[in-house]
C-alpha positions in Angstrom: 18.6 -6.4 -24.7 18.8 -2.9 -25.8 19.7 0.1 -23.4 18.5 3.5 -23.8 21.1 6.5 -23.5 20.2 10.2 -24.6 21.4 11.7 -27.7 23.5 13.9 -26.0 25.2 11.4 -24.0 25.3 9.0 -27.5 27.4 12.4 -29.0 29.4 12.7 -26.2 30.6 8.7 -25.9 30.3 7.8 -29.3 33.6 5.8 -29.3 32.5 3.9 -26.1 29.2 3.1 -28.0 30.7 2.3 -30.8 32.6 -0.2 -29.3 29.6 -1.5 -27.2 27.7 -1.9 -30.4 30.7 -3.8 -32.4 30.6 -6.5 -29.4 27.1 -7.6 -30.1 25.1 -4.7 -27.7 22.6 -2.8 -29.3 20.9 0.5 -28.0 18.2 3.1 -28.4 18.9 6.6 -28.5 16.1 9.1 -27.0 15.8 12.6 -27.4 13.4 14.1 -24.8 12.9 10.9 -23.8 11.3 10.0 -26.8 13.0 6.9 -28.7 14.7 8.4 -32.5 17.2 5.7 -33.4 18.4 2.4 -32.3 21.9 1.4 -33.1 22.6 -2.6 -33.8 25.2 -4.3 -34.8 25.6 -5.5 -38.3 24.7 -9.0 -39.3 24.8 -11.2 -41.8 21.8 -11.0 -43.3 22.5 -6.9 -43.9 25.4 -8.4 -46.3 23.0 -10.8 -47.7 20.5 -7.8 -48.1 22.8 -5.9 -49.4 24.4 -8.2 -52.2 20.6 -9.0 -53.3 20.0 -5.2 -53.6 23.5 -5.1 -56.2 22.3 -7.9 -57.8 18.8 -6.4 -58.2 20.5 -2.9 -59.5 22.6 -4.8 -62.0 20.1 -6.5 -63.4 17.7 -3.7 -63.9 21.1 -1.8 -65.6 21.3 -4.4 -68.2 18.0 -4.6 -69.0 17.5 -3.1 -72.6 15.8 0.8 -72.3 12.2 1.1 -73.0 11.0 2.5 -76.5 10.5 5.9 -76.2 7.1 7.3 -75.4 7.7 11.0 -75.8 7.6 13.5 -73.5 4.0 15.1 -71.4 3.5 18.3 -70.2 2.7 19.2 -66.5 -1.1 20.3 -68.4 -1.2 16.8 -70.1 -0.7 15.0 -66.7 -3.4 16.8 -65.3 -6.0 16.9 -67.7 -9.5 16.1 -66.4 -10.9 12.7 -68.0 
C-alpha cells in the first residue's frame, strides 16, 4: 500500500523515506494535494529493463551507419507537395 506525504514533508524527511522505501514501502508525494510522484522500491525487473535497454543500445552501436543521403534544408522539409 502506498502512503501519501506532501512534498514538503518528503524534503524535509527524506532520509526517513528513503529508508521506508528501501524496506519494501512505496509512497506518493502530493503537492497541493495533488499526487506528482510516487516513490517505489527498485525491483528486479528494473535490472532486467535496464540490461535489455544496454543490450538494445549496443546493438544499434554496432550496426553498420546508413549510406549517406545528403543533407535538406529547413525550405526543402517544408515544401508544399
Amino acid at each position: 500500500m502506498s502512503a501519501a506525504i506532501t512534498a514538503a514533508d518528503a524534503n524535509r524527511y527524506f532520509s526517513k523515506l528513503l529508508r521506508e522505501v528501501q524496506n519494501g514501502r512505496s509512497c506518493v508525494i502530493t503537492s497541493h494535494g495533488r499526487p506528482v510522484a510516487k516513490l517505489v522500491p527498485v525491483t528486479s525487473t528494473d535490472s532486467l529493463r535496464d540490461a535489455a535497454r544496454a543490450a538494445l543500445l549496443a546493438r544499434l552501436n554496432a550496426q553498420p551507419d546508413a549510406a549517406p543521403i545528403g543533407g535538406w534544408t529547413r525550405d526543402e522539409l517544408y515544401e508544399d507537395a
